[in-house]
C-alpha positions as a printed NumPy array, in Angstrom:
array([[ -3.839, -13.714,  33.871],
       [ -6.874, -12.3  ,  32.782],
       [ -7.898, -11.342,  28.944],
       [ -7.323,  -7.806,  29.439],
       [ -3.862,  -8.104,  31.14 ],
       [ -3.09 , -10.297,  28.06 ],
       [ -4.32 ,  -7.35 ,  25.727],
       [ -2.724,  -4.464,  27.945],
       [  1.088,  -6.287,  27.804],
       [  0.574,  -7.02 ,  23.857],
       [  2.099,  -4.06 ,  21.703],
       [ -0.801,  -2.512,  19.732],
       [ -0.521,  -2.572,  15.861],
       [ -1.443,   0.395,  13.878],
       [ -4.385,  -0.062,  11.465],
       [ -3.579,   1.545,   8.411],
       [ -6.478,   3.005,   5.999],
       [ -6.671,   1.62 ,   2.295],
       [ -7.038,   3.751,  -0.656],
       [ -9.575,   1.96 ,  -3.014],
       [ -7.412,   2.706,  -6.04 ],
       [ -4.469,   1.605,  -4.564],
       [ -2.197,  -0.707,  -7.009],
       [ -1.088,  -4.238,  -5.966],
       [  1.648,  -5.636,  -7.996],
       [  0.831,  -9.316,  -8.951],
       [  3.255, -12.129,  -9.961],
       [  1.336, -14.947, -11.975],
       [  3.41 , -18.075, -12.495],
       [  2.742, -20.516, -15.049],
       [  3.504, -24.044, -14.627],
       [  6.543, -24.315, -16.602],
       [  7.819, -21.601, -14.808],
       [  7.35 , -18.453, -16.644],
       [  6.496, -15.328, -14.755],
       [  4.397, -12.613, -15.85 ],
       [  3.924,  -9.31 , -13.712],
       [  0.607,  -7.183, -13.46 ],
       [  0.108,  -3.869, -11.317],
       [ -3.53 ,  -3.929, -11.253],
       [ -6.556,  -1.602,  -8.999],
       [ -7.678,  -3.441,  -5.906],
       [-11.232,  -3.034,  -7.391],
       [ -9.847,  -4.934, -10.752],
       [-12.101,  -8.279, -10.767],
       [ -9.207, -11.119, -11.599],
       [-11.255, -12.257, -14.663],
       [-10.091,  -9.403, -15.883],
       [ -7.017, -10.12 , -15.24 ],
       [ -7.281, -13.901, -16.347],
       [ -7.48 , -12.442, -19.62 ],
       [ -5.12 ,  -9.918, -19.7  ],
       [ -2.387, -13.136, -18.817],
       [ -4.049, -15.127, -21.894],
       [ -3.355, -12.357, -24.206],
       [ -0.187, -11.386, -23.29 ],
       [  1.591, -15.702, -23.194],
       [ -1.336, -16.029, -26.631],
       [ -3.719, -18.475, -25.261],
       [ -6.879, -19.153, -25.191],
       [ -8.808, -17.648, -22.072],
       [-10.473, -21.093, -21.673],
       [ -7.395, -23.31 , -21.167],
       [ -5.61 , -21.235, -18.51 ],
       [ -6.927, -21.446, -14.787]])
Protein backbone atom coordinates (compact mmCIF):
# COMPACT_ATOMS: atom_id res chain seq x y z
CA UNK A 1 0.00 0.00 0.00
CA UNK A 2 1.29 3.10 -1.06
CA UNK A 3 1.70 6.49 1.18
CA UNK A 4 -1.21 8.07 -0.28
CA UNK A 5 -3.63 5.08 0.08
CA UNK A 6 -2.39 5.14 3.73
CA UNK A 7 -3.34 8.97 3.93
CA UNK A 8 -6.68 8.60 1.80
CA UNK A 9 -8.13 5.57 4.37
CA UNK A 10 -6.91 7.72 7.57
CA UNK A 11 -9.86 10.01 8.89
CA UNK A 12 -8.68 13.64 8.55
CA UNK A 13 -8.50 15.74 11.81
CA UNK A 14 -9.72 19.22 11.86
CA UNK A 15 -7.08 21.90 12.61
CA UNK A 16 -8.50 24.27 14.83
CA UNK A 17 -7.22 28.11 14.87
CA UNK A 18 -5.80 29.54 18.28
CA UNK A 19 -6.75 32.78 19.67
CA UNK A 20 -3.48 34.40 21.06
CA UNK A 21 -5.28 35.51 24.21
CA UNK A 22 -6.75 32.42 24.81
CA UNK A 23 -6.56 31.26 28.69
CA UNK A 24 -5.00 27.89 29.69
CA UNK A 25 -5.80 26.80 33.11
CA UNK A 26 -2.58 25.52 34.88
CA UNK A 27 -2.28 23.12 37.87
CA UNK A 28 1.22 23.58 39.66
CA UNK A 29 1.96 20.87 42.21
CA UNK A 30 4.35 21.23 44.87
CA UNK A 31 6.22 18.41 46.21
CA UNK A 32 4.40 17.82 49.30
CA UNK A 33 1.45 17.76 47.44
CA UNK A 34 -0.23 21.03 47.51
CA UNK A 35 -1.95 22.28 44.43
CA UNK A 36 -2.24 25.70 43.31
CA UNK A 37 -4.38 26.71 40.14
CA UNK A 38 -3.50 29.61 37.60
CA UNK A 39 -5.63 30.65 34.40
CA UNK A 40 -3.00 32.47 32.69
CA UNK A 41 -2.64 34.16 28.60
CA UNK A 42 -0.84 31.79 26.29
CA UNK A 43 1.55 34.77 25.68
CA UNK A 44 2.18 34.86 29.74
CA UNK A 45 6.11 33.99 29.96
CA UNK A 46 6.08 31.22 33.03
CA UNK A 47 8.61 33.40 34.97
CA UNK A 48 5.90 35.27 35.42
CA UNK A 49 4.14 32.84 36.60
CA UNK A 50 7.05 31.30 38.78
CA UNK A 51 6.47 34.24 40.77
CA UNK A 52 3.04 34.60 40.98
CA UNK A 53 3.24 30.67 42.75
CA UNK A 54 6.08 32.13 45.19
CA UNK A 55 3.87 34.84 46.33
CA UNK A 56 0.85 33.24 46.70
CA UNK A 57 2.56 29.59 49.07
CA UNK A 58 5.19 32.95 50.59
CA UNK A 59 8.47 31.88 49.31
CA UNK A 60 11.19 33.08 48.04
CA UNK A 61 11.25 33.17 44.08
CA UNK A 62 14.79 31.69 44.28
CA UNK A 63 14.08 28.42 46.13
CA UNK A 64 11.13 27.19 44.05
CA UNK A 65 11.89 25.56 40.53
Amino acid sequence: MSDDEQQQNQPQEEVKSEDANATINIKVVSSTGEEVFFKIKRSTKLSKLQGAYANKVGKDVGSIR
